[in-house]
C-alpha angles and dihedrals in degrees: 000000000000111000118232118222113238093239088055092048091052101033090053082051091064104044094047084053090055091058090040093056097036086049091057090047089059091045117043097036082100091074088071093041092066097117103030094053092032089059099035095045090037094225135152122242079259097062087041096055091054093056096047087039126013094042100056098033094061104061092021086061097032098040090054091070101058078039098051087054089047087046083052090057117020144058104290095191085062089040097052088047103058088049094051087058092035090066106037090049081058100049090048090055081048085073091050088055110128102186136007097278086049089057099034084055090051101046091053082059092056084055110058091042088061090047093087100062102068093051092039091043096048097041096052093048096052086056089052115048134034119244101268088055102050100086090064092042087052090042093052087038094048105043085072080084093064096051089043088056092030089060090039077066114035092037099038097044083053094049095035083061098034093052081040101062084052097055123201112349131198116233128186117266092353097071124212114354121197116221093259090051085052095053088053101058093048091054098050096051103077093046083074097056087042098059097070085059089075086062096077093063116128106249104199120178120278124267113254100018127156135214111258112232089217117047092011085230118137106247134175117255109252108234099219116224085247095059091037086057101053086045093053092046088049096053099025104110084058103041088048101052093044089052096047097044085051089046094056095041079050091048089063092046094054098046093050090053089044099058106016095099083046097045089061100043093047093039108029103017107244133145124240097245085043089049104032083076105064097039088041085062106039093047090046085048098034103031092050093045089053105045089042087045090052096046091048096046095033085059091044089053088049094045086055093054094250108171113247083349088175098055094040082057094050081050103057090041092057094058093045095057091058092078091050104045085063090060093051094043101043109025117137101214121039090245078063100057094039079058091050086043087053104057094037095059082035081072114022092054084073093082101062086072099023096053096036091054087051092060095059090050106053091044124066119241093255097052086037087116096041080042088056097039094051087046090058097039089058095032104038094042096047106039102035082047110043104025095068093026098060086047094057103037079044085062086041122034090025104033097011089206121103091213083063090084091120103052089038080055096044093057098049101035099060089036085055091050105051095042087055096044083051098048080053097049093047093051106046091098096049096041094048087054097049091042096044083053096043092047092049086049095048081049095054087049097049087045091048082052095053102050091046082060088223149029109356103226093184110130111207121182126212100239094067082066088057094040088053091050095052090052098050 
């Protein structure tokens, strides 16, 4: 096994962070674009919903499968790459959408680009860093989210005012731009020049690789769909419940991200660039305290030989952030809710390195990008579809009335919680069990490596985990 400098370790963090951040801001300006595009594409909350969250989940989650094999074989610096332009070419044409299809198009192609991060991200990491050090690469790794989401916020509300107060411009050869279209397209450009910088990540030799007879190339063994199918019945119970408890706590996340700049204008009567500023603010503090928080105590519980540590901390965060997602809800002033906001985002960002560490215990080394794939397909199409979706039919199919955004909020966000605090709960015997197998395996295979004083060319294929496991 090829050993990674620590420079290389810690300067491939940070750019991964970087396209992790500049992929949240693409994808989540929307949230501060509600009314404008609302009023100019004459479309419901519903509508609007799909666009922020269906049209972007459904490549974004489909498109990660086809990517997560290609993550497991190829050069994942180029492939990054091309996702990285992929999706900022396509933010940039949302701001030249004309109707709803046009947008919704668009907005599918956003998605597929940013398919690539999460396999690239988690595969990498897992070729860098050892087990018990995952959780604060992953942390690091992950609270580029929240300033991703923290700048949608503090630099979009900012645009959003500033193209405002210009009202619609005329530009050579693209016609006449309202301001969101022209946020849009500011936001989109430096995503492209952004994107060579993913060209500079270390790319070492996979774990577990063997010398072709043929070419005498190393090469990674290919899991046949055969092999990745009886491991995944093996470990399925666990994989599942870990996936889905992560998708509803994502589905909170998601919700709240969807509807918070509304929630202030329509409650409390601020503007999104008032308002972006605040909730820009609140998610970048309390999002990357909470994904670095859940990363450092996750490892520590690991390090103690707590059983399923990660899930038991994505249980207990889902029951803290009940309390909290009342006051935000429910405050009456809008101090009160970005208190509420705080402590909902304090909990639900550790996910981002809890979840994601859980993700590279229950799957082999060799099945790390599928792993990931299938981990964004449950959790991405679930949570980016249904989370702001079941707040705005809630306002109006339940309440049919649109101002009825807080109480809308206060019904999904607690139901969310508690279905995702009991899936953890149900799945912290199964997951300890496939974890406990898939970290021993990883340890006979470091060892191997060690003693060979150099590269491990044993090639060991998931499905003897799963034979071994049958005989026991």
């Amino acid at each position: 096994m090829e050993r990674t400098s620590s420079v290389a370790q810690w300067v491939g963090v940070a750019i991964l962070f970087l396209a992790y951040g500049n992929a949240f801001v693409d994808r989540q300006i929307l949230s501060l674009l509600v009314t404008p595009i609302r009023a100019d594409l004459h479309i419901n909350d519903t509508e609007f919903s799909l666009l922020i969250g269906f049209a972007f989940a459904l490549f974004y989650a489909l498109f990660g499968l086809p990517i997560g094999r290609w993550v497991d074989r190829g050069d994942r610096s180029i492939i990054l790459a091309m996702g990285m332009a992929l999706w900022s070419m396509f933010t940039c044409l949302c701001g030249l959408s004309r109707n709803f299809l046009h947008l919704f198009l668009c907005r599918m192609g956003v998605g597929v680009g940013e398919a690539t991060v999460v396999p690239v991200t988690y595969s990498l990491l897992a070729d860098y860093f050892p087990p018990e050090r995952r959780g604060l690469a992953l942390g690091l790794f992950g609270s580029g989210v929240y300033f991703g989401l923290g700048g949608a916020m503090l630099v979009g509300g900012a645009l959003v005012g500033a193209f405002e107060s210009l009202g619609t411009v005329e530009v050579p050869v693209l016609g006449t731009l309202h301001p969101w279209q022209n946020a849009l397209l500011v936001v989109g450009l430096p995503g492209i020049a952004l994107s060579l910088l993913a060209l500079l990540l270390w790319e070492p030799r996979r774990q577990h690789r063997q010398k072709s007879p043929v070419d005498a190339q190393d090469r990674a063994p290919i899991v046949t769909a055969g092999e990745a199918g009886r491991y995944y019945r093996s470990a399925g119970a666990a994989i599942a419940l870990h996936h889905l408890t992560v998708a509803f706590m994502a589905m909170v996340l998601y919700a709240v991200l969807a509807w918070a700049p509304e929630h202030f204008r329509r409650t409390f009567g601020l503007t999104p660039a008032h308002s972006g500023a605040w909730i820009g603010t609140v998610i970048l503090v309390t999002g990357t305290l909470g994904v670095l928080a859940g990363g450092v105590a996750s490892d520590r519980l690991v390090r103690r030989n707590v059983q399923a540590a990660r899930l038991r901390v994505l249980l207990i965060a889902s029951l803290v952030a009940l309390p909290a997602a009342g006051l935000f809800a429910f405050g009456t002033n809008s101090t009160t809710a970005l208190v509420g906001l705080g402590g909902i985002i304090l909990c639900i960002s550790t996910l981002t390195s809890v979840g994601a560490a859980g993700v590279q215990e229950l799957w082999p080394a060799t099945m790390r990008g599928l792993g990931a794939a299938v981990y964004q397909l449950v959790v991405n199409l679930l949570a980016l579809s249904a989370g702001p979706s079941l707040v705005a039919v809630m306002m109006d199919y339940v309440f049919k009335d649109d101002q009825m955004l807080a109480s809308a909020l206060g019904v999904t966000l607690p139901l969310m919680l508690l279905v995702a605090a009991l899936l953890a709960g149900m799945g912290l015997k199964s997951y300890a069990k496939v974890a406990r197998r898939v970290e021993q395996t990883w340890m006979t295979n470091a060892s191997t490596t060690s003693q060979a004083g150099g590269d491990c060319h044993i090639a060991v294929r998931p499905v003897a985990l799963v034979e071994g496991e049958r005989k026991r």
